[in-house]
N, C-alpha and C positions, 0 to 999 in steps of 0.2 A: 962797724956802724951800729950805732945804736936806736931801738925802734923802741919807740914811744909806746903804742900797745903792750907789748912784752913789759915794759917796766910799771906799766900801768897794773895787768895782771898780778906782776911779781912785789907789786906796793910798793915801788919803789917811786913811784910818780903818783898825784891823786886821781883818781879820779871818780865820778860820782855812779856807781857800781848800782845797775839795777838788777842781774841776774849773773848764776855762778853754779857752774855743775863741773864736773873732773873733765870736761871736753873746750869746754867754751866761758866765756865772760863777756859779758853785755854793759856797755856804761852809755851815760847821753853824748853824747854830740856836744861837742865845744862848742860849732858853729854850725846849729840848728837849723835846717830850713823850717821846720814848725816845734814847740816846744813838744820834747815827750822823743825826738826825732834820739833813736840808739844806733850802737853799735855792735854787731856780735864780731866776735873772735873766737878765732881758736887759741885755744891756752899756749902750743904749741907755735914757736914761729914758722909759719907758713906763708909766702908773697904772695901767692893767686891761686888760685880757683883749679887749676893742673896739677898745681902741688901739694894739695889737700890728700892726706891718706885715705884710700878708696874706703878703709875702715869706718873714719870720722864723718863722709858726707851723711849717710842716715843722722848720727849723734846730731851736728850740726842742725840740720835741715828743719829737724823735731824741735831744736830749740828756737829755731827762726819761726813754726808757727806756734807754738807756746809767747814769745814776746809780740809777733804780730798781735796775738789775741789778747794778751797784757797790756799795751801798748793802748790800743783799739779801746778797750773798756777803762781804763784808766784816763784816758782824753779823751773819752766820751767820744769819739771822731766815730766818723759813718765807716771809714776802711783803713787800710795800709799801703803804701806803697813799696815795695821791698827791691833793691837793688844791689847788686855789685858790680864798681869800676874791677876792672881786671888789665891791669898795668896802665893804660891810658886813661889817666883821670883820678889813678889813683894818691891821694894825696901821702896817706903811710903806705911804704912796701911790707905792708902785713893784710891779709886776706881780712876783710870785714862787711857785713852784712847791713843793709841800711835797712833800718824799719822805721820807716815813718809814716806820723799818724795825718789823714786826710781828711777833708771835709769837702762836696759840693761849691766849686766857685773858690776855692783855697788860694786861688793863683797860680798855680803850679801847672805849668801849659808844655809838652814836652820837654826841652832841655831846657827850658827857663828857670832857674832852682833859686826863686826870691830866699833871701835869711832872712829869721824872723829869732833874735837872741830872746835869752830870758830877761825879764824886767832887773833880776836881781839872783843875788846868791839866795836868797830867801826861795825866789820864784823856782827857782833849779832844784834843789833842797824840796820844797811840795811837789814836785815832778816826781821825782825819785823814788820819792816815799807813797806815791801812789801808784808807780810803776811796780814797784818793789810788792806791795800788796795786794796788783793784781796777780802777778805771776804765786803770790803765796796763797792766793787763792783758787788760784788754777793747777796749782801743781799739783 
């Protein structure tokens, strides 16, 4: 079977890549609930959250609040919402991290998860590039 993440990492697929260290790789969300809304992975195919090497959760975990705060100051948003489906709900069977950016009145009401796509390739594209800049300003 072939998993989408893995080939993403491995550039084998594109996709729009805001963070990357020897554990993990972080790209946007195809189908955003708010624009800026990432992805982490582990570089490593991994399906859930039980199969994570007990090595990697610190790695990981560091880089989920490193992009929250990226993420955060890059869309100006007031916080993050960070989640992981763990088999049920999960749309790829690859372990991934949601970090999405929030605001006050967002819409976002428990499991109500409105999309909100980007305007365009352009708008996705200044997403990136400023997610991309806050973490290189963080790091």
């Amino acid at each position: 079977m072939t998993c989408i993440f893995c080939e993403i990492a491995e550039r084998i697929r594109p996709g729009h890549i805001v963070f990357e260290d020897n554990v993990s790789l972080a790209f946007l969300d195809q189908r955003p609930l708010f624009p800026g809304h990432c992805l982490l992975t582990p570089k490593i195919h991994t399906e859930t959250i039980s199969d994570l090497d007990h090595l990697l959760v610190g790695p990981l975990f560091c880089n989920v609040k490193l992009l929250a705060r990226a993420v955060e100051q890059a869309m100006a948003s007031e916080g993050t919402f960070i989640a992981i489906n763990n088999k049920v709900s999960q749309s790829v069977p690859h372990l991934h991290v949601h970090i999405v950016p929030r605001r006050k009145k967002d819409g976002l009401k428990g499991f109500f998860w409105p999309r909100t796509p980007y305007r365009d390739d352009a708008h996705m594209l200044d997403v990136q590039n400023a997610i991309v800049a806050a973490v290189q300003g963080l790091g």
